[in-house]
C-alpha positions, 0 to 999 in steps of 0.5 A: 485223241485216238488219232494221237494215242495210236501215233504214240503207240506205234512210234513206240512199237517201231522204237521196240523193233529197231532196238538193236539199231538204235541201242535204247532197251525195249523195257524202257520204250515199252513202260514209257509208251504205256504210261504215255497212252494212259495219260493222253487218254486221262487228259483226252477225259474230263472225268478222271475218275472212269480213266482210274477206274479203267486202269485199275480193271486193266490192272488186275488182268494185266497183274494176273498174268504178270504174277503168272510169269514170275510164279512160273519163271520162279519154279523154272528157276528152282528146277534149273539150280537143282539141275532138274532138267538134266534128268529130261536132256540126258535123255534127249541128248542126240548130238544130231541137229535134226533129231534134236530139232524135232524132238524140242518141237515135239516136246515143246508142241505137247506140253504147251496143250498140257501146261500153256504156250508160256509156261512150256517156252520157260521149260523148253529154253532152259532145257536147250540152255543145257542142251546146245551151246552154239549160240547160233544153233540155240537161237534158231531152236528158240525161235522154232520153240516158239512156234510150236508153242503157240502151235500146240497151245491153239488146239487145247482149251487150256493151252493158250489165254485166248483159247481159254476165253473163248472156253470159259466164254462158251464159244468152244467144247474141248472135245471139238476144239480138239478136233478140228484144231489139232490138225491145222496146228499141227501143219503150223509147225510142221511146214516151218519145222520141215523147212528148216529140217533140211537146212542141215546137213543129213549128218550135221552135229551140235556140241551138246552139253551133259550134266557132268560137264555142266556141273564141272562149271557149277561146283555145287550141283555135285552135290545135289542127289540125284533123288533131290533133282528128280524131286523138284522137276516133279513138284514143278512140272506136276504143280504146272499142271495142276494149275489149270485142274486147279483153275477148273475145281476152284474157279479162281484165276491160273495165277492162284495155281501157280502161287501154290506150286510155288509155295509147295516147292519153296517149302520142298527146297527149305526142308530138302537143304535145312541140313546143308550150310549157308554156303550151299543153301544159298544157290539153291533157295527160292530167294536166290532164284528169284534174283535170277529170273528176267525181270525186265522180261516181266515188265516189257510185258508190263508196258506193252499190255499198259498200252493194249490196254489203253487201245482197247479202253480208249475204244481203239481195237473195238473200233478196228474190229468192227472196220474189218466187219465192214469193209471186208465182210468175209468171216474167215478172211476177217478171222485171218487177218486178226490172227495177224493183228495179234502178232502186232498186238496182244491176241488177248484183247484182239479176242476179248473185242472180236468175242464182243462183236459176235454173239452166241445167238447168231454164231452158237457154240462150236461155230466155225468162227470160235474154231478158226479164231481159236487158230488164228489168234493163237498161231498168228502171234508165232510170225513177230517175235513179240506178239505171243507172251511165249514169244516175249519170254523167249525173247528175254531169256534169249536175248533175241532181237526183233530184227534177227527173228524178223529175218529168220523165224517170222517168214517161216511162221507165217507159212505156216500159219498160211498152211495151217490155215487153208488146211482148216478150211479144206477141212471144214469144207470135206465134213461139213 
C-alpha cells in the first residue's frame, strides 16, 4: 500500500513539474493526487472509520492554513483597491534595477520575521506589481522574493510555521534562535542576492510605475483620499502583526487573527465609502476583493497537503525519517538533507515527524539540532518553487512555471542555502 501511494504521489508531483509542458493546470493534479492517496489509504484499511478520523485531524491543520491564506490574501486585496501600497513604492520607487533589487529583498527579509514567510510574499508581489512592469524583471524579483522570505521567516519564532512548532514545542527560545540563526540566513540571501546583483549592469534601469500612472488605468482610485489609503495600509499591516501578539495572549491558532483583522478592515471599507454610490463602492468592497484573490492558489495548497498529509498518516515520512536516522548517522548531514526534502514536500510535516524522533531529554531546548532544523527546514523550501507556502503563493500570484524557476532561482537558492549552512557550522564550531 505505501509502495502504491508513494508512486502516485510522485507521478503527481512530476505532472505538477511538467505543467507547462504538458499544458494540464497543476490545481487539477494537485486535488486529484490528494484525494487519490486518501482513497488508496482508505481501501489499504480495513477500518474505515480511523482512515475518517485521520483525515478529519488533517483536515483542521490543513483548514487552518487555508483560512490563513484567504484571510490574509483578502486584506492584501483591500490594501491594493485602495491603492495602500502606493504610499510604500512611491517611496522606493528607484528606477535602478540593482537598488530596487536590494531593497525588495530587504523588505522582504524583515518583514517576513515580523509578519511570516507567507504573509510578506502577498505584501511584497503586490508591491512589485506596482513597481516593475517588465515581465521578465518582475519574474526574476518575485522569485528572489521568495528566498528572502523564507530567509527572513528562519531566524524568527514567528517568521515560519516549522519555526513556531519547533517554539510552541520547546525545542527553541526566541532569544537564541535569534541569535544563532540570524547570520546564517542572512548569508541564504546575500550569496543569491549578490550573484544575481551583478547580472546587471552598474547603471541598468527598470520602467517603473507611479500611482498617477496607475491611476490614469483605473479610474477610480483618484478618488480615493489620500487619508483613505494610508488608513487601510495601516489597518492591514498592523492587523498582520498583531496576529501572532494575538496568537501569543490567546493562544488560539494565527488563522483567529487574521479573521479578526479581517473583519476590522472590512468594517473600515464599509464605514469609509458608505456615502459614495454603488458604482465606486463596488471596486473597493471585501465582496469584490474577495472574487479577485487566486483561488486556485488556495486550493493547489489544498491538494498538495491532502497528500502530505496521507504520506505522513499512512506512516510514509516517519518511515524516511528514520531511513536517514540510520543509514547516515550524522546529525547535521541528516538536518541538511531534511532541509532539502522540504523543497519536495511540505517542511510542516517533515518537522512535526523529525520533532518526533528526537526528544526533549536526549536533544534539550536550544540544542544544536532544534537551531540547524530551524534553518534547514525554513530556507530549504526556497530551492523548488513549491516547496514553501511563500513559494506557492508567488507561484500563483505570478504565474511562475516550475520550470522557468527550476532554471533561474533554484540553483541560486541552493547556494545559498549551502552557504548559509556551513556559516552555522563554522559558527557553531568558533563559540562553542
Amino acid at each position: 500500500m505505501l509502495t502504491t501511494l508513494l508512486l502516485v504521489f510522485l507521478i503527481g508531483y512530476l505532472l505538477i513539474t511538467l505543467e507547462d509542458v504538458i499544458h494540464i493546470n497543476k490545481t487539477a493534479t494537485a486535488l486529484i493526487t490528494g484525494v487519490l492517496c486518501w482513497t488508496i489509504y482508505a481501501v489499504s484499511e480495513p477500518d474505515h472509520h480511523v482512515v475518517g478520523e485521520q483525515l478529519g485531524h488533517h483536515l483542521i491543520d490543513i483548514a487552518a492554513i487555508l483560512f490563513f491564506l484567504l484571510g490574509a490574501m483578502t486584506i492584501v486585496e483591500l490594501i491594493d483597491a485602495h491603492e495602500g501600497f502606493t504610499l510604500i513604492t512611491d517611496r522606493i520607487a528607484s528606477r535602478n534595477t540593482r537598488t530596487l533589487l536590494w531593497i525588495t529583498c530587504a523588505l522582504s527579509f524583515f518583514l517576513s520575521a515580523l509578519l511570516d514567510n507567507l504573509t510578506t510574499a502577498i505584501v511584497m508581489i503586490s508591491v512589485l506589481r506596482k513597481l516593475i512592469r517588465d515581465p521578465d524583471q518582475r519574474r526574476l524579483m518575485a522569485g528572489m522574493t521568495i528566498i528572502a522570505c523564507n530567509a527572513g521567516g528562519a531566524w524568527s519564532p514567528i517568521g515560519d510555521v516549522t519555526t513556531t512548532m519547533l517554539w510552541i514545542g520547546g525545542q527553541i527560545t526566541t532569544a537564541n534562535i535569534i541569535k544563532t540563526v540570524l547570520l546564517p540566513s542572512s548569508v541564504a540571501l546575500l550569496v543569491p542576492l549578490l550573484i544575481v546583483t551583478f547580472r546587471y549592469p552598474a547603471g541598468s534601469t527598470s520602467f517603473v510605475a507611479t500611482s498617477d500612472e496607475d491611476g490614469a488605468s483605473r479610474p477610480y482610485v483618484n478618488q480615493i483620499a489620500r487619508r483613505d489609503r494610508r488608513l487601510m495600509l495601516s489597518i492591514g499591516l498592523g492587523g498582520m502583526l498583531f496576529v501572532p501578539i494575538f496568537k501569543t495572549l490567546t493562544g488560539l491558532p494565527p488563522y483567529m487573527g487574521v479573521m479578526l483583522a479581517l473583519g476590522v478592515i472590512w468594517l473600515a471599507s464599509e464605514i469609509i465609502h458608505k456615502d459614495k454610490d454603488e458604482a465606486a463602492r463596488e471596486p473597493l468592497t471585501p465582496a469584490y476583493a474577495l472574487q479577485n484573490i487566486d483561488t486556485p492558489s488556495v486550493l493547489f495548497f489544498l491538494g498538495i497537503l491532502l497528500a502530505v498529509g496521507a504520506l505522513e498518516a499512512t506512516g510514509g515520512l516517519r518511515a524516511m525519517a528514520t531511513y536517514l536516522n540510520e543509514s547516515v548517522g550524522n546529525l547535521d548531514v541528516i538536518v541538511l538533507l531534511i532541509g532539502l526534502v522540504s523543497a519536495v514536500v511540505d517542511n510542516v510535516p517533515i518537522v512535526a515527524a523529525t520533532m518526533g524522533m528526537y526528544d526533549l531529554q536526549t536533544y534539550p531546548t536550544d540544542n544544536k539540532l532544534w537551531e540547524f532544523l530551524a534553518y534547514c527546514a525554513g530556507t530549504g523550501g526556497s530551492v523548488l518553487v513549491i516547496g514553501s507556502a511563500a513559494g506557492v503563493a508567488v507561484m500563483g500570484m505570478e504565474k511562475l512555471e516550475f520550470g522557468w524557476y527550476l532554471r533561474k532561482i533554484s540553483w541560486l537558492a541552493l547556494l545559498g542555502y549551502l552557504a548559509g549552512a556551513g556559516t552555522y557550522l563554522a559558527q557553531m564550531a568558533l563559540f562553542n
